[in-house]
C-alpha positions in Angstrom: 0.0 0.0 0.0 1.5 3.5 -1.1 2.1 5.3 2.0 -0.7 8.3 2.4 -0.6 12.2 2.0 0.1 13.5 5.2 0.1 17.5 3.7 -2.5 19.5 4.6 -5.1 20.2 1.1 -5.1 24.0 -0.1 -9.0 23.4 0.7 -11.6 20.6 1.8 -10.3 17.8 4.5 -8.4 15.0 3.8 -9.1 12.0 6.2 -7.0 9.1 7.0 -8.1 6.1 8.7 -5.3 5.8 11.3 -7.2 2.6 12.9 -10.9 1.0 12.5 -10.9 -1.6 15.2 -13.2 -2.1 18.8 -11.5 -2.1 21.7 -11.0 -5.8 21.5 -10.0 -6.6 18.0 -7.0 -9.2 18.0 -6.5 -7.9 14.0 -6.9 -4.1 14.0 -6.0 -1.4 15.4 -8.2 0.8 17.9 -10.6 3.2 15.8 -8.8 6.8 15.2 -8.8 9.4 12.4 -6.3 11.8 11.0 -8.1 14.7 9.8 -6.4 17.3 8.1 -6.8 21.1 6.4 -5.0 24.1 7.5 -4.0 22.3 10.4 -3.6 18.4 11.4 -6.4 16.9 14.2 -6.0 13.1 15.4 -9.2 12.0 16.8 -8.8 9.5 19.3 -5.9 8.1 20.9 -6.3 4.1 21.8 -3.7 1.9 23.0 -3.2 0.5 19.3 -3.0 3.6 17.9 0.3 4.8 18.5 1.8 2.3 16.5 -0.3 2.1 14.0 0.0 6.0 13.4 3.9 6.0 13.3 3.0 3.3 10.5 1.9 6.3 8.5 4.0 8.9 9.8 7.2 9.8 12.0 6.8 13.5 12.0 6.8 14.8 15.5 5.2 17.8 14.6 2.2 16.5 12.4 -0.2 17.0 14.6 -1.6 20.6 16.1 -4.4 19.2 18.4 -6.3 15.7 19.9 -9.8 15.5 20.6 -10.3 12.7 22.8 -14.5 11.0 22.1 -14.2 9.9 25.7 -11.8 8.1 27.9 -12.3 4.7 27.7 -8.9 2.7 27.0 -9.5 1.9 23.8 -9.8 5.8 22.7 -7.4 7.2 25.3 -5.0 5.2 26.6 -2.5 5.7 24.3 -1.9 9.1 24.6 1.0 8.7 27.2 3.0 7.0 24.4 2.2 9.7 21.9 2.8 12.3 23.8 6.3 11.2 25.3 7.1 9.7 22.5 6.6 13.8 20.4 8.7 15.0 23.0 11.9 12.7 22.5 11.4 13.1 19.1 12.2 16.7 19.4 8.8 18.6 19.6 8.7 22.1 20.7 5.7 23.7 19.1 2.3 23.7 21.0 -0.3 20.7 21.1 -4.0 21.3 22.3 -6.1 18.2 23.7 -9.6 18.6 22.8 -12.5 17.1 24.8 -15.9 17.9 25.3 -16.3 18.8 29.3 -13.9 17.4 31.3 -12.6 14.7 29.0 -9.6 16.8 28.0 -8.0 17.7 31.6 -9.1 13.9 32.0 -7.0 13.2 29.3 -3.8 14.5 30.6 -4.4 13.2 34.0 -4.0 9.7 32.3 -0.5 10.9 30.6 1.0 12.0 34.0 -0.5 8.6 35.3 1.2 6.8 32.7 4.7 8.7 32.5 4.9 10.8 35.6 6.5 14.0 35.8 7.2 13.7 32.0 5.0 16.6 31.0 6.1 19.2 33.2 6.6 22.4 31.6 10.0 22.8 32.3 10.7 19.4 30.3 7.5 19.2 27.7 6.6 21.3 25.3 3.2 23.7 25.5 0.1 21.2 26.2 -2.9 23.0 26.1 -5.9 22.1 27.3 -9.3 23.3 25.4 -12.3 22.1 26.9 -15.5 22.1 24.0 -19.2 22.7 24.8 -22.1 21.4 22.9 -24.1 24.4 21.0 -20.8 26.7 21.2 -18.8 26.3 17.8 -14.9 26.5 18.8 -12.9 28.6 15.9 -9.7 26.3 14.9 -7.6 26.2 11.8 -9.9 28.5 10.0 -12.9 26.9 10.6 -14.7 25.5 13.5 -15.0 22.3 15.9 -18.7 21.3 17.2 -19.3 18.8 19.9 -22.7 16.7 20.8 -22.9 14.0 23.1 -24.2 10.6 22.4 -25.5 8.1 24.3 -23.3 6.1 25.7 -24.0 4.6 29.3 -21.7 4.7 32.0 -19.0 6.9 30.3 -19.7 10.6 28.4 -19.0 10.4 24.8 -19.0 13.7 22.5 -18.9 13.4 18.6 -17.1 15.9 17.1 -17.9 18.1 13.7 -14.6 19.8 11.7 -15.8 22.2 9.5 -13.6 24.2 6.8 -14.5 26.2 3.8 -18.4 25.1 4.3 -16.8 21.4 4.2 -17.2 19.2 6.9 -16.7 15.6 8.3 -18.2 14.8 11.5 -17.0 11.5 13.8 -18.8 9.8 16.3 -16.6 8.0 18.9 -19.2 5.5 20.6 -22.9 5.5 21.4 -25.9 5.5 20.5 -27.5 8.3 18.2 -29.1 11.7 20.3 -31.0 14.5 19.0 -27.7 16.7 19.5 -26.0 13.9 17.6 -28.6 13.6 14.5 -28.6 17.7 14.5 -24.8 17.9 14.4 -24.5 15.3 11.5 -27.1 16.7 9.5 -26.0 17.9 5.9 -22.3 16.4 6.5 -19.9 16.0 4.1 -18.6 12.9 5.8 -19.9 10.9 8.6 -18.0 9.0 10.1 -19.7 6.3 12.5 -19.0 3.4 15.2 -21.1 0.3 13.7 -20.5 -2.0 16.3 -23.5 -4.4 15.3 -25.2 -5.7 12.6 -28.8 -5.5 13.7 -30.2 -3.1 16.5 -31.8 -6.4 18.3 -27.9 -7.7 18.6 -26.1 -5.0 19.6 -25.1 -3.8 22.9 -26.7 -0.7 24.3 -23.9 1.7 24.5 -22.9 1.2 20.7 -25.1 1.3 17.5 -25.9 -1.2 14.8 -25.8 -1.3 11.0 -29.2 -0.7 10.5 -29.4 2.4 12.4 -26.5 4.1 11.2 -28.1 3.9 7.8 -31.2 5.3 8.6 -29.4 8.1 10.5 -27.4 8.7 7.5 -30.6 9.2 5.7 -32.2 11.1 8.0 -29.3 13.4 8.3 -28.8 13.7 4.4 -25.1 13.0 4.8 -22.9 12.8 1.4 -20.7 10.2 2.7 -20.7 7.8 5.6 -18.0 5.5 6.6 -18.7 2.9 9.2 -16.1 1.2 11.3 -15.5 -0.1 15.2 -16.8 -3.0 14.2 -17.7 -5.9 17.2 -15.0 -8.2 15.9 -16.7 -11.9 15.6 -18.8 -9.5 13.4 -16.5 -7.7 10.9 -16.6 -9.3 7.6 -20.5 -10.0 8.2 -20.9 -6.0 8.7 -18.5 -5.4 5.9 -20.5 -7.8 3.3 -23.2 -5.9 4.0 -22.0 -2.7 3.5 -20.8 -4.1 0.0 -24.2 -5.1 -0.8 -26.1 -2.0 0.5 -23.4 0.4 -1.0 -25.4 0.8 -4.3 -28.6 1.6 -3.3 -28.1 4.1 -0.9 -28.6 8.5 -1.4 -24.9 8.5 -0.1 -21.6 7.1 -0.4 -21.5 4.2 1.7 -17.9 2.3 2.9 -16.2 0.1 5.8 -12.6 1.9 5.9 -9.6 -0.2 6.5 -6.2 1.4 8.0 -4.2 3.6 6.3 -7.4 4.4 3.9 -7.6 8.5 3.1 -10.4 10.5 1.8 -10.3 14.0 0.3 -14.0 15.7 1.0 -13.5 18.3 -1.4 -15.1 22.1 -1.2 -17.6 21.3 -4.0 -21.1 19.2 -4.4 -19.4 16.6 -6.1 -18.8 13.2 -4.0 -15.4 13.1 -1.8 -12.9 11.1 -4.1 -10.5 8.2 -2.3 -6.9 9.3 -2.5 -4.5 7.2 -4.5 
């Protein structure tokens, strides 16, 4: 596979598919997204997905910001490695750690737990904190992030929209659709949404199934919608599915794998998969 463009499009967003795995997924790495225009945003930080970004990249200074879903392990927990592993490598420019609420200061507690006393100021560069709030649009990059919590049981979870030159791709993390969700993804670009199950009567109630990410999607009038964080004993079922329901939807409909990159261009035509 030809390694990805990492440089940030004159216009639009380029997304790449750092990981597309559930938390428990002996094959793939945990779900995360590069997403890129005037500046570089990772979404989601698992365990796996350290590795599987410096797979695509060993730039220390890629990144401007993280915006961390919500803190489970699978979408936080490797943020320790990243963020010692920027600062060996030289980093001395800024990075801000999104989160809606508190899941951004929650975010760095976990980095001091991991590495302790590693990100003091006098040894780290800059990490900045910015804290998102549903209904308040946050100006970034020359456009704006949005945040909208789903439903997601015991632990907050806040899907994020990044919106540039009237472009925008919106991702989930986990849970279950919400009217602040729905509201947030209508009109997208891209959506970009945890499928965990295949039908809504099989799938546990903190994630969402095939069925009703597709009627969301239609709801919403999205362009696009990739779906991934697939249950693993499930994968290739969800993903035959999506191959057979791909044609006969209003939108672009796709399972990503890894190292996958979409360019949502500033136009009406249909995002374009990068070479």
């Amino acid at each position: 596979m030809p390694a990805p463009n990492l440089t940030c499009p004159d216009a639009g967003l380029r997304v790449t598919f750092v990981g597309t795995g559930e938390a428990l997924d002996p094959d793939l790495a945990n779900t995360s997204l590069l997403v890129q225009g005037a500046r570089t945003l990772l979404l989601d930080c698992g365990y796996a997905v350290p590795h599987a970004l410096w797979a695509l990249t060993r730039d220390p200074d890629l990144l401007d910001g993280v915006y961390l879903s919500h803190l489970h392990a699978d979408h936080a927990f490797g943020l320790p490695a990243l963020l010692l592993w920027m600062r060996l490598s030289g980093r001395t420019r800024p990075l801000q750690i999104f989160g809606a609420g508190t899941t951004a200061a929650g975010a760095l507690k976990i980095a001091e737990r991991g590495y302790p006393g590693s990100f003091e100021a006098s040894k780290c560069y800059p990490l900045e904190v910015v804290s998102l709030t549903e209904g308040t649009p946050h100006a970034w990059g020359g456009g704006t992030l949005e945040v909208a919590a789903s439903d997601h049981a015991r632990m907050p979870n806040s899907a994020v929209k990044i919106t540039r030159h009237g472009v925008s791709a919106m991702y989930s993390g986990d849970g279950r659709p919400t009217a602040g969700t729905e509201a947030l993804a209508r009109g997208a670009d891209l959506l970009v949404h945890e499928c965990f199950g295949d039908t809504e009567a099989g799938t546990p109630p903190a994630h969402v199934s095939l069925d009703e990410v597709l009627a969301l999607a239609e709801r919403a009038q999205v362009r696009q919608l990739c779906v991934l964080h697939h249950e693993a004993r499930l994968r290739e079922t969800i993903r035959a599915r999506v191959t057979d329901l791909a044609g006969a939807r209003s939108f672009s409909l796709t399972s990503p794998a890894a190292g996958d990159t979409l360019v949502v261009p500033p136009s009406s035509a249909p995002g374009e998969a990068a070479p």
